[in-house]
C-alpha positions in Angstrom: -10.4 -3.8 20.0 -12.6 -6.7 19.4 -15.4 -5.2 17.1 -15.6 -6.5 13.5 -17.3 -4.3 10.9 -20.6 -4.6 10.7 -22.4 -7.0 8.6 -24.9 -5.1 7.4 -24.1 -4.8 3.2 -24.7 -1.1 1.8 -24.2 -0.9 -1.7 -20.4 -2.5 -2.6 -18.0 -0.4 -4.6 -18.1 -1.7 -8.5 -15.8 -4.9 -8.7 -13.5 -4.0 -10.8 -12.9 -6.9 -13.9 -10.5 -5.0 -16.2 -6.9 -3.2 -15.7 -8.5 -0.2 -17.1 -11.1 -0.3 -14.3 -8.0 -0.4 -11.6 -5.9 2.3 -13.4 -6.8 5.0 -16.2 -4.2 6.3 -18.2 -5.2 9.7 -17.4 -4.0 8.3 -13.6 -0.9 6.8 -15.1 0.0 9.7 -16.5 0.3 11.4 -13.2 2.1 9.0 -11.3 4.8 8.8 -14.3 5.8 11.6 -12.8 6.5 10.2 -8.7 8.3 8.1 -7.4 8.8 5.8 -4.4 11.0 7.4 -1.0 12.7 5.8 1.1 13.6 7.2 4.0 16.7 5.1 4.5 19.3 4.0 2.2 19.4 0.4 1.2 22.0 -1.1 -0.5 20.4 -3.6 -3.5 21.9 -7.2 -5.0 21.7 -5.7 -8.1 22.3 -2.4 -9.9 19.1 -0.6 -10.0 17.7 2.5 -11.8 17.9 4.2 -8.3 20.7 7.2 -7.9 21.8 6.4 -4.2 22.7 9.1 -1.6 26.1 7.2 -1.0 28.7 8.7 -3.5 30.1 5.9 -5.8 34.0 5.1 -6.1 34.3 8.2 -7.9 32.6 11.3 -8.6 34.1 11.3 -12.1 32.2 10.5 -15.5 31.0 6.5 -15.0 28.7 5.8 -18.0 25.8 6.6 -19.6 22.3 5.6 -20.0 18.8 6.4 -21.7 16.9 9.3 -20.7 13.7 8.4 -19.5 11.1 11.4 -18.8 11.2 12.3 -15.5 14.8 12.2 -15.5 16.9 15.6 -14.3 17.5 17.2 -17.2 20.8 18.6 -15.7 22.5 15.5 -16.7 21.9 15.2 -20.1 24.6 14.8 -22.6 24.1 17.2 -25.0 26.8 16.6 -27.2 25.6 13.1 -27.8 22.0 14.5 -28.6 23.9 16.8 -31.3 24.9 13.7 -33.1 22.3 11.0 -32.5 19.4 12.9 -31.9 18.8 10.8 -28.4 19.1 11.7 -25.2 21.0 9.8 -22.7 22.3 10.5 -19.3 25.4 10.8 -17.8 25.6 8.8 -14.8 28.3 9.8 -11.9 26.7 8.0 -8.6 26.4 4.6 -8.0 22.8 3.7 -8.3 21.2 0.8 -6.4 18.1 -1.7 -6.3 14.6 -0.5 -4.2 12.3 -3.3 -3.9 8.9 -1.9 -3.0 6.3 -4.7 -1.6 2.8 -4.3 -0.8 1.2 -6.5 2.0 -3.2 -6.6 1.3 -5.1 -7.7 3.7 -7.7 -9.8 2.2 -9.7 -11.1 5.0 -13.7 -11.2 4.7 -13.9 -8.1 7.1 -12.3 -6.0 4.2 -14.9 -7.0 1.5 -17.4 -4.6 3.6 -18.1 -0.4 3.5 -19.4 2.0 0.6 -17.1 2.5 -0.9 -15.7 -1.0 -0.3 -12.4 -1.6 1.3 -11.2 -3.9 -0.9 -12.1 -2.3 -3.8 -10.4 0.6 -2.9 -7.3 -1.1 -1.7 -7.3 -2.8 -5.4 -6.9 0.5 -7.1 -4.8 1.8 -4.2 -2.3 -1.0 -4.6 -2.3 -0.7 -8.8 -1.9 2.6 -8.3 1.6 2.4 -6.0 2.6 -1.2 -7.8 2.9 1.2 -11.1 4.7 4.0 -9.8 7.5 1.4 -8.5 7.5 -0.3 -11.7 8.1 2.5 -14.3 10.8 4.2 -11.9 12.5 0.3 -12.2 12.1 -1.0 -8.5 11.6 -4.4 -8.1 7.8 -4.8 -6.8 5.9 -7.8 -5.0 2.6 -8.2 -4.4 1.4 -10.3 -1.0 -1.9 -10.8 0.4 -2.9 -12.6 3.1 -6.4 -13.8 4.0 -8.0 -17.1 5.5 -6.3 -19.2 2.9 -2.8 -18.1 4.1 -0.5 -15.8 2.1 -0.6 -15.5 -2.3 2.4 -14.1 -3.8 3.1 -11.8 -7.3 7.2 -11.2 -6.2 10.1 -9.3 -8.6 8.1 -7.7 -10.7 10.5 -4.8 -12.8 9.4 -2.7 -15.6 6.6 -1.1 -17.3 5.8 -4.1 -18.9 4.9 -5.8 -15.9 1.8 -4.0 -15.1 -1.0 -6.1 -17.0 0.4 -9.1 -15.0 0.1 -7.3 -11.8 -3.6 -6.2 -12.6 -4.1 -9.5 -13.6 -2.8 -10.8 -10.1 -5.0 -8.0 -8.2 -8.3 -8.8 -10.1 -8.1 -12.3 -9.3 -7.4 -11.8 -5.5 -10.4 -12.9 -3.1 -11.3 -11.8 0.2 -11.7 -15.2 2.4 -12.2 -16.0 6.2 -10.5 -14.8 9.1 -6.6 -13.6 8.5 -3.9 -15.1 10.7 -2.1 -11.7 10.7 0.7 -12.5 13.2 1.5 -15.7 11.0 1.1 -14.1 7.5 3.8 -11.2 8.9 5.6 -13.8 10.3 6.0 -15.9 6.4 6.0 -12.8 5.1 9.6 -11.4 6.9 11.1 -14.5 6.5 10.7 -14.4 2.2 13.9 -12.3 2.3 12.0 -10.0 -0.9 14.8 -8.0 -0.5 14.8 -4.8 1.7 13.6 -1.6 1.0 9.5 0.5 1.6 6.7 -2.2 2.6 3.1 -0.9 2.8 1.1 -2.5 4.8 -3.1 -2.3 3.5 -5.7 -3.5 6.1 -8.5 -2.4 8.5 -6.1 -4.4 11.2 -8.9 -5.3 12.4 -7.4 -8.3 13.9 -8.9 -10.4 16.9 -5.5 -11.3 18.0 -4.5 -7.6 17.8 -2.1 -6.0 15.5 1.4 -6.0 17.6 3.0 -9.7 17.3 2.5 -9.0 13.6 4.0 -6.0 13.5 7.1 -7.0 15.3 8.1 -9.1 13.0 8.6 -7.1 10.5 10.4 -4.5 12.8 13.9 -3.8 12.8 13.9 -6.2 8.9 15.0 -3.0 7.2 12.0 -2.3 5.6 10.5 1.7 5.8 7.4 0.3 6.9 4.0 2.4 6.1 0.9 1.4 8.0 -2.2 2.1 5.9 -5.4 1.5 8.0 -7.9 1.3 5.2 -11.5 2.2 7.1 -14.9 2.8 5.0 -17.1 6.3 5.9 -19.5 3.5 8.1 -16.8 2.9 10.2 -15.8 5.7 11.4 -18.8 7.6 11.2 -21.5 4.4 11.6 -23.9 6.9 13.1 -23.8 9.4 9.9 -24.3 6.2 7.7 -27.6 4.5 8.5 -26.8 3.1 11.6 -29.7 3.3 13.5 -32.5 1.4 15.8 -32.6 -2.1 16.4 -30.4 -4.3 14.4 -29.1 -7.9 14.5 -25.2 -7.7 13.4 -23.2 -10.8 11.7 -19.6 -10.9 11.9 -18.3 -11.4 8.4 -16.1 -13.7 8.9 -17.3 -16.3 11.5 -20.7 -16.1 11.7 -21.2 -14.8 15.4 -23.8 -12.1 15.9 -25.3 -9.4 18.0 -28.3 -8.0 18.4 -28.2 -4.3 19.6 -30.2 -1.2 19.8 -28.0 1.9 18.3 -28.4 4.7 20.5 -26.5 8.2 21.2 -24.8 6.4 24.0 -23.5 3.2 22.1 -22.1 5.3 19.5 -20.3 7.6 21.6 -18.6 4.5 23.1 -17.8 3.1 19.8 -16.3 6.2 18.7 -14.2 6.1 21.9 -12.7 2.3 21.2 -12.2 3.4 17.7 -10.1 6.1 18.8 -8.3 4.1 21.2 -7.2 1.0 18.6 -6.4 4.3 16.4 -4.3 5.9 18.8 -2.9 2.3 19.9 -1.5 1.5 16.4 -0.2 4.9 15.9 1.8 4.8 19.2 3.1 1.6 18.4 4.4 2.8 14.6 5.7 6.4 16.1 7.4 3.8 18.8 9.0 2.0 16.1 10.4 4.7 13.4 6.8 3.1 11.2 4.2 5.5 9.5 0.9 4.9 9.8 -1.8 6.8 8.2 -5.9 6.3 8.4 -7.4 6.4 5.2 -11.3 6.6 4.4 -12.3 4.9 1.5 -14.5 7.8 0.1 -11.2 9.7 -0.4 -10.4 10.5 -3.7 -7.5 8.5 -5.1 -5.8 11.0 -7.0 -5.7 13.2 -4.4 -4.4 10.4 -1.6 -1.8 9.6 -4.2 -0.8 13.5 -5.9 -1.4 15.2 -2.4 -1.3 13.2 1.0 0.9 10.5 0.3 3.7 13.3 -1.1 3.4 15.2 2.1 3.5 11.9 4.5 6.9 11.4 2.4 5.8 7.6 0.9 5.7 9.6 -2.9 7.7 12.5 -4.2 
């Protein structure tokens, strides 16, 4: 699919230019409560905060360690809490490292759409970035835009958040992505394996498939999040109408075309097509891909959809 978004600027999403304005603590509050799935089982370089589905050495006693809330309340030592008024956990299954990394697509075509792509993918980002830190996975942050690919890696803790809304407020949208490239540098970092989510419109010229295959069979659970605004996939609902000149947003070329019940029906039909294309291609390759319309509201993409797609529990 060759078509760009259109260049035509509705009223952008605010920029957000404060971690507040990325994540509320009313928001934070709820996602203390999830946490990352994998759907595999990965084995970490470390010892993480993760109970694995592998049984340790032993099923006997091992240790203990603080409760945090959220924890199962099943495996709290009582008997401790009787004399130390704390609660810790007793801890019989070998736990193991999760690194969760988040690929952004910051090209110029996502800087586009009311509410704007990028914006939302900001928030979206802060939103999973948090609920891998407070459950202790190690998170990293790429984007990858016209400038080549930025890093925030091995991030691990609560603590780490202000850096990591520091690192998504000062990311830029620029140029034209080399998405087969950026994939490329981006499988070869060795972040560790675990869930990668990839944000974009993939919107690519080149087409979304070399990128995607290499980061196939890495050992990442992949999840494919097509990030579209309401004006793409509904242009004709959205003010698209009668004779317009269009500007690609990223190299300048433009169109001139008359919108008519005919042209949207076939732009309807190549959107469903690249759709359908990238969804084949994920189901092909044990990937999930979801479409996601930036007028959705986040709470309910996080507390709802992403829980039943199996990304968030």
């Amino acid at each position: 699919m060759s078509e760009r978004s259109f260049s035509e600027k509705p009223a952008l999403l605010k920029r957000a230019t404060r971690l507040d304005e990325l994540i509320d603590g009313r928001l934070m509050a709820k996602l203390d409560q999830v946490d990352v799935v994998s759907r595999k089982i990965f084995q970490g370089k470390i010892q993480g905060e993760r109970r694995s589905k592998r049984r340790g050495q032993s099923v006997e006693f091992a240790d203990f360690r603080p409760y945090v809330h959220g924890d199962d309340l099943r495996f709290v030592d009582w008997n401790i809490y009787g004399r130390l008024d704390r609660l810790f956990l007793k801890m019989f299954l070998e736990e193991e490292d999760l690194s969760l990394i988040l690929a952004i697509d910051a090209s110029a075509s996502m800087d586009w759409g009311n509410p704007n792509k990028l914006e939302f993918v900001r928030r979206l980002a802060m939103a999973l970035g948090y609920v891998g830190l407070v459950n202790h996975n190690r998170v990293s942050l790429v984007s990858f835009n016209g400038e080549g690919v930025k890093r925030c890696s091995n991030l691990r803790g609560r603590r780490r958040t202000a850096e990591m809304g520091r690192w998504l407020l000062e990311m830029q949208a620029v140029g034209d992505a080399d998405f087969a490239t950026a994939m490329r540098t981006i499988a070869l970092s060795r972040q560790g394996r675990g869930v990668m989510i990839v944000l974009s419109d993939f919107m690519f010229r080149e087409g979304f498939d070399k990128g995607l295959r290499y980061l196939a069979g890495r050992g990442y659970d992949l999840f494919l999040m097509q990030v579209l605004s309401p004006e793409e996939l509904s242009p004709g609902e959205h003010g698209l109408s009668g004779d317009l000149r269009l500007e690609d947003v990223e190299d300048g070329a433009t169109a001139e075309i008359t919108v008519s019940g005919g042209l949207l029906r076939r732009y309807r039909e190549r959107l469903d097509a690249h759709l359908a294309s990238l969804r084949d291609f994920a189901i092909r390759r044990s990937m999930t891909h979801v479409v996601i319309d930036t007028s959705t509201d986040l709470d309910t993409l996080l507390m709802e959809y992403l829980r039943r797609r199996g990304l968030l529990r």
